[in-house]
C-alpha positions in Angstrom: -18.6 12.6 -11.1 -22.3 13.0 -9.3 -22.8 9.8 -9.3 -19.5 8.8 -7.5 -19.7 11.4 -4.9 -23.7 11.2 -4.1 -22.9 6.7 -3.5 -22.1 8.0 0.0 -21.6 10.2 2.7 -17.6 10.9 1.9 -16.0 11.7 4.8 -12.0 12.0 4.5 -10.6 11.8 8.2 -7.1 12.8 9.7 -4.7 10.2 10.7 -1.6 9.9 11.8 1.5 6.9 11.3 2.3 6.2 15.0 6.0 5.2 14.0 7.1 9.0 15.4 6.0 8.1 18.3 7.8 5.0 19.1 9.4 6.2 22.0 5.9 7.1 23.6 3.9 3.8 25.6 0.6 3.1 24.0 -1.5 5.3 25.5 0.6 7.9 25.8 0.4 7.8 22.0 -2.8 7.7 21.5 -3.6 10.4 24.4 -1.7 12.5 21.6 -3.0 11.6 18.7 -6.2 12.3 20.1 -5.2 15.5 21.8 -4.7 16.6 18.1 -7.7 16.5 16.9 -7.2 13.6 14.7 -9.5 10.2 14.2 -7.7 7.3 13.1 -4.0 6.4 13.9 -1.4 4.1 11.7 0.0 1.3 13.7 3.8 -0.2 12.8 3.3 -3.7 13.2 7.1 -4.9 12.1 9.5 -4.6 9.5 11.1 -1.0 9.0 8.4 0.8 11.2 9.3 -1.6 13.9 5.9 -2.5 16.5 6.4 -0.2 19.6 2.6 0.0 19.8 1.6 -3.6 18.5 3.0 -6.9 20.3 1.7 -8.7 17.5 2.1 -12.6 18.7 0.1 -11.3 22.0 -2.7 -10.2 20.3 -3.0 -13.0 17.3 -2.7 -15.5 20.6 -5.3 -13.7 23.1 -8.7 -12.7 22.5 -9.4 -10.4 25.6 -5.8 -8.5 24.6 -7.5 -7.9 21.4 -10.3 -7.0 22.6 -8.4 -4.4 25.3 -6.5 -2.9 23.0 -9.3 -1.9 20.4 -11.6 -0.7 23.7 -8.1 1.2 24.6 -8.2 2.7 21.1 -11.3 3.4 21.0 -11.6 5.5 24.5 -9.8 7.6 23.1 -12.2 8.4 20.1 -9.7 7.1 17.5 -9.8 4.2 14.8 -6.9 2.2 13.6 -7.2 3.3 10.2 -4.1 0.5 8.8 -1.9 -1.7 10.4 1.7 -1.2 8.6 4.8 -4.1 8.1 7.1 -2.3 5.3 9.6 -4.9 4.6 11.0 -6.7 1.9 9.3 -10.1 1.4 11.2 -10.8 -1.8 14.9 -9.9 -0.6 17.7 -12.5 -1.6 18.5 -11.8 2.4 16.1 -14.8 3.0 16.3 -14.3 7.1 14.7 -11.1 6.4 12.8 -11.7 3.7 10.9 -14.3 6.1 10.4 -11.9 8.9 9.1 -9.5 6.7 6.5 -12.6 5.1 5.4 -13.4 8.5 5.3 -10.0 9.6 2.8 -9.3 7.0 1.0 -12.5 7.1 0.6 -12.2 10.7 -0.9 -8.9 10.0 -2.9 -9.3 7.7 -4.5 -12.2 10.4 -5.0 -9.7 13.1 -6.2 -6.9 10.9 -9.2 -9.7 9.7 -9.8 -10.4 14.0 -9.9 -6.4 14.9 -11.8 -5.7 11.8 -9.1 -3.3 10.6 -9.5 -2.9 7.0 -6.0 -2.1 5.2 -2.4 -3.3 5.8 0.1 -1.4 4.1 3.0 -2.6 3.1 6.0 -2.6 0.0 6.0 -4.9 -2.9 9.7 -6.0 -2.4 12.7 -6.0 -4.5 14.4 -9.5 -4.8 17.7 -9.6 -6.3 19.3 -10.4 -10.0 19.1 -14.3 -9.8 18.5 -17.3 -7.4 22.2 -16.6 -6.4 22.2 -12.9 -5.5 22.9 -11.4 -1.7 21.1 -8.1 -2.6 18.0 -6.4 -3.7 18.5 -5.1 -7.3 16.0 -2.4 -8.5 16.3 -2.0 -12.5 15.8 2.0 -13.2 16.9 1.9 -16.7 15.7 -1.0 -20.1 19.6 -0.9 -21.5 22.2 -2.2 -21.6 19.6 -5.2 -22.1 20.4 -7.0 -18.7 18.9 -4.8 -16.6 15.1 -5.4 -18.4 15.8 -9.3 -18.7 16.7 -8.8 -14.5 13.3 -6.4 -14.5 11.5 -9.5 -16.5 12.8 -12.3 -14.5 12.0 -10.7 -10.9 8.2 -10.0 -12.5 7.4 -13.1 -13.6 9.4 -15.5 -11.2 9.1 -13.5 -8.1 7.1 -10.6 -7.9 3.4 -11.9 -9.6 3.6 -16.0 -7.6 4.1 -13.7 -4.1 1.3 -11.7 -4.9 -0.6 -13.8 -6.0 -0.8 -15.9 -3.0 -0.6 -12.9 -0.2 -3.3 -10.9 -2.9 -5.8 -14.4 -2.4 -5.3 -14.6 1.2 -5.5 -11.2 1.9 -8.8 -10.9 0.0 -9.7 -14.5 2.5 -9.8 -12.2 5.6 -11.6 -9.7 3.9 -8.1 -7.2 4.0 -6.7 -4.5 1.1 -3.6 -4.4 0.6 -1.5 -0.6 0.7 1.4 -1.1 -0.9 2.6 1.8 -0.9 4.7 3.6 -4.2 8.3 4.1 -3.1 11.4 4.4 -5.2 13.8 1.2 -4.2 10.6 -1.1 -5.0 9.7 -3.0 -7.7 6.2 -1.5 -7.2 6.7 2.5 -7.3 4.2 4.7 -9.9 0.8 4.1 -11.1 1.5 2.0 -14.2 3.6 -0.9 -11.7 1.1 -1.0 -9.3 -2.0 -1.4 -11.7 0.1 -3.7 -13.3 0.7 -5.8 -10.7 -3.0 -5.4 -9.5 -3.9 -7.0 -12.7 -1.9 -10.0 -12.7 -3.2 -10.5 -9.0 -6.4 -9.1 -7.6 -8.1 -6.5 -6.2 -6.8 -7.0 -3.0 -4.2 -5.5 -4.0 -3.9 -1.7 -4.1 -2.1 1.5 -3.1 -1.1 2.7 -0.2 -0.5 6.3 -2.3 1.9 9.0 -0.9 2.2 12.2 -2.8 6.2 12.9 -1.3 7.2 10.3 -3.4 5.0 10.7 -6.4 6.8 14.2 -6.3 10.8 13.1 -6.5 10.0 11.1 -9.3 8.5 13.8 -11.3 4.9 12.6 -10.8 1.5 15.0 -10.3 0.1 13.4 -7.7 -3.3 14.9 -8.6 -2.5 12.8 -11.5 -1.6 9.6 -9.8 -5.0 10.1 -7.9 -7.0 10.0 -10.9 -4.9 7.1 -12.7 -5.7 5.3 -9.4 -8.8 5.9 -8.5 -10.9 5.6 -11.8 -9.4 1.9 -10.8 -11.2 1.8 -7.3 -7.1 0.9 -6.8 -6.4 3.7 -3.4 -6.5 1.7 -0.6 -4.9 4.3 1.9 -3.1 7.6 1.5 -0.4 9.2 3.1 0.3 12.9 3.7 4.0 13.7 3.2 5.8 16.1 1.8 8.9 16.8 -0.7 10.6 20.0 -1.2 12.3 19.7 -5.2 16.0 22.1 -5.0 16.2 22.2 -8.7 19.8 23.6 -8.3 20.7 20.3 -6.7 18.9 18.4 -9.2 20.9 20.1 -12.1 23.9 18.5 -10.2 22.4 14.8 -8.5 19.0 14.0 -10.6 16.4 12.6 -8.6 17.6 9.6 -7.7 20.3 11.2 -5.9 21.8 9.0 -3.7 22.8 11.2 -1.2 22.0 10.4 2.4 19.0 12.2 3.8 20.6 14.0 6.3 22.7 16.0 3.3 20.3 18.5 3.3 22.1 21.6 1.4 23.1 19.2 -1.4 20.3 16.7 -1.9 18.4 17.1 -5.0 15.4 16.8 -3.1 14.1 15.9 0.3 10.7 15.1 2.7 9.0 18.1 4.4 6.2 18.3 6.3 2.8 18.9 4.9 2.9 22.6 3.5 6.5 23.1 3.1 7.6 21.5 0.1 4.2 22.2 -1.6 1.2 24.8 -1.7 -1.8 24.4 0.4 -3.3 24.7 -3.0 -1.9 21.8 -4.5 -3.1 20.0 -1.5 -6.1 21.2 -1.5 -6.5 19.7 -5.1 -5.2 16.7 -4.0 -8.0 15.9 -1.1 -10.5 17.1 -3.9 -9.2 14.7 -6.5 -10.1 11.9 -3.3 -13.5 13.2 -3.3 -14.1 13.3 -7.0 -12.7 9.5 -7.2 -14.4 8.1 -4.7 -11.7 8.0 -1.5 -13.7 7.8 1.4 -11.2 7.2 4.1 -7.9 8.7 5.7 -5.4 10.6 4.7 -3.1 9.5 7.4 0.3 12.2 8.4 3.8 10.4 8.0 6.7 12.9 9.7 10.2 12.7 8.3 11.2 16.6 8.2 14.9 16.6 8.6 14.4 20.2 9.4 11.7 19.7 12.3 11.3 18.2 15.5 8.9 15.4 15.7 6.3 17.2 17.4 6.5 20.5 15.4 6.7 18.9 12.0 3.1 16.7 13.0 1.8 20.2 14.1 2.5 21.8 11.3 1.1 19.2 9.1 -1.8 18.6 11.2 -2.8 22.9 11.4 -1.8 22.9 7.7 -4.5 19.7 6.6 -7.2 20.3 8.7 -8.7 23.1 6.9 -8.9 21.5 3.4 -10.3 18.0 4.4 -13.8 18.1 2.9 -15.9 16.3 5.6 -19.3 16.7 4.4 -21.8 15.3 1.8 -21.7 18.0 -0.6 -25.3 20.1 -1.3 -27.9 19.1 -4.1 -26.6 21.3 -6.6 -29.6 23.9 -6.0 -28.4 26.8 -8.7 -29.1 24.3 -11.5 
C-alpha cells in the first residue's frame, strides 16, 4: 500500500457531468461549475447525454475552435476531466447503433487533439440474433437460451467491437470509461475485467457506486477488484437510496419507471442521501489506497431535487472527504 500511494502526489479532484446543465450556453456552464468550487467538468459529446456543450464536427474540423474552447475552459480554472457518448454501438437498431459508433469514434479523435484523457462510454447490448429489432440483456443462465444468447453476443459481437475501438483508442493515446450500468452487457467488475482481457488496456471503467449499489455490490469492493487491475479509468459520484420494503415486493431489477418513487425498489439520490458520508468517505480512501489519481466527477439524477440543489448538496456533502494531499512520512514509526 506505501508503495502505491508514495508513486505520486495523489490528488483526487471534484468534477462535475455537464449534462444537467444542458439548458445553460457554454460558458454559462462553466461560470457555474467553477463558481462551485470544482476543477474538472464532464462534457456530453452525443448519444444519451446529448452535446449541448460540444459541437463535435466543429471542433474535429477547426483547429483555432479547438483551441478556443480549451482556452475558454481553461479561464475558468477548470479541466475537462472526460468527454462522454453513452450509446449503444452494438444495438440491432443499426441507425443508432452507427450514430452511437461515430459518436464515440469521433470522440475519441478529439479527446487525442485536446489532450483529454478518458472517454466514457457503455459497452452496448446487441440483440438475440442477426435478425433481432432490440437489445436483449441476458440476467439469468436457464432456461439454456438465454446463456447461448449471452455466449453468442460475447464472442460475435461484444469482444470484435472492442477489440477494434480498445486498439484505436489506445492509437490516440485515450482510456476508455465504460461505465457499469445494469441494461449493458458490461455491468460489475467480473464483465468488465473480462472484457478488458479479451481486449486491452484501453479499456476500463468508468465506475459509479449508484449502480454498484442496486445490484447488491460494495462499491468499496468493486474499487479494490478494479483497481488492483490499474482497470478505473474515471469515477462517478451518484447515489442510490435501497427501500427494502419495495424490494420485498419488485427485486432490484424492478422495472418501474423512475419517476414511481413510493413504489420503486430502489432509486438515485444525490451524494449523501442514499448513503453515509462514511461509506463515502471509505470509498475516496479505497481511490487512494489503489492508486486513483484523478476525478470523482458528480452525475445529478435526484427525482426528489432540483438540479441545482441536488449538485449542491453533493458538492457540500464531497468536498470535505476528498483527500487532496500527499500523505506524511509515517513519522510515529
Amino acid at each position: 500500500m506505501e508503495d502505491t500511494i508514495n508513486k505520486g502526489v495523489i490528488t483526487i479532484k471534484l468534477g462535475v457531468f455537464t449534462v444537467l446543465f444542458a439548458d445553460k450556453s457554454f460558458e454559462d456552464m462553466l461560470k457555474t461549475v467553477s463558481d462551485a468550487g470544482l476543477d474538472s467538468v464532464e462534457i456530453g459529446t452525443g448519444g444519451y447525454p446529448g452535446d449541448a456543450h460540444c459541437p463535435l464536427d466543429e471542433l474535429l474540423e477547426d483547429r483555432q475552435k479547438r483551441e478556443d474552447y480549451l482556452k475558454k475552459v481553461q479561464s475558468y480554472g477548470l479541466e475537462i476531466s472526460s468527454f462522454s457518448c453513452h450509446g449503444n454501438p452494438l444495438s440491432p437498431e443499426k441507425k443508432f447503433a452507427d450514430e452511437s459508433h461515430q459518436a464515440l469514434v469521433k470522440t475519441i479523435k478529439l479527446a487525442n487533439l485536446l489532450n483529454v484523457p478518458v472517454v466514457n462510454c457503455f459497452s452496448g447490448t446487441p440483440g438475440d440474433s442477426e435478425e433481432a429489432k432490440y437489445p436483449n440483456w441476458p440476467t439469468t443462465p436457464w432456461p439454456n437460451e438465454y446463456g447461448d444468447i449471452l455466449k453468442w453476443q460475447w464472442e460475435e459481437k461484444l469482444i470484435p467491437y472492442w477489440k477494434e475501438v480498445g486498439q484505436y483508442a489506445k492509437e490516440n493515446n485515450v482510456k476508455i470509461g465504460l461505465e457499469l450500468h445494469g441494461g449493458f452487457l458490461v455491468h460489475t467488475p467480473y464483465t468488465l475485467l473480462k472484457l478488458r482481457g479479451e481486449t486491452c488496456d484501453a479499456v476500463g471503467a468508468n465506475l459509479d457506486p449508484s449502480h454498484m449499489w442496486w445490484q447488491g455490490i460494495d462499491p468499496v469492493a468493486a474499487i479494490k477488484i478494479l483497481g488492483k487491475e490499474n482497470a478505473i479509468h474515471h469515477f462517478h459520484a451518484k447515489d442510490t437510496y435501497i427501500d427494502q420494503e419495495n424490494v420485498n415486493m419488485y427485486g432490484l431489477t424492478d422495472m418501474q419507471p423512475y419517476g414511481n418513487i413510493k413504489t420503486r425498489a430502489w432509486t438515485f439520490r444525490s451524494v449523501g442521501c442514499g448513503h453515509s458520508s462514511k461509506e463515502w468517505s471509505d470509498m475516496v480512501s479505497a481511490l487512494r489506497t489503489y492508486g486513483y489519481d484523478y476525478v470523482v466527477s458528480i452525475e445529478h439524477e435526484d427525482p426528489l431535487m432540483s438540479i441545482e440543489e441536488g449538485f449542491q448538496r453533493a458538492v457540500e456533502n464531497l468536498k470535505p472527504l476528498l483527500i487532496r494531499e500527499k500523505p506524511a512520512d509515517m513519522w510515529w514509526v
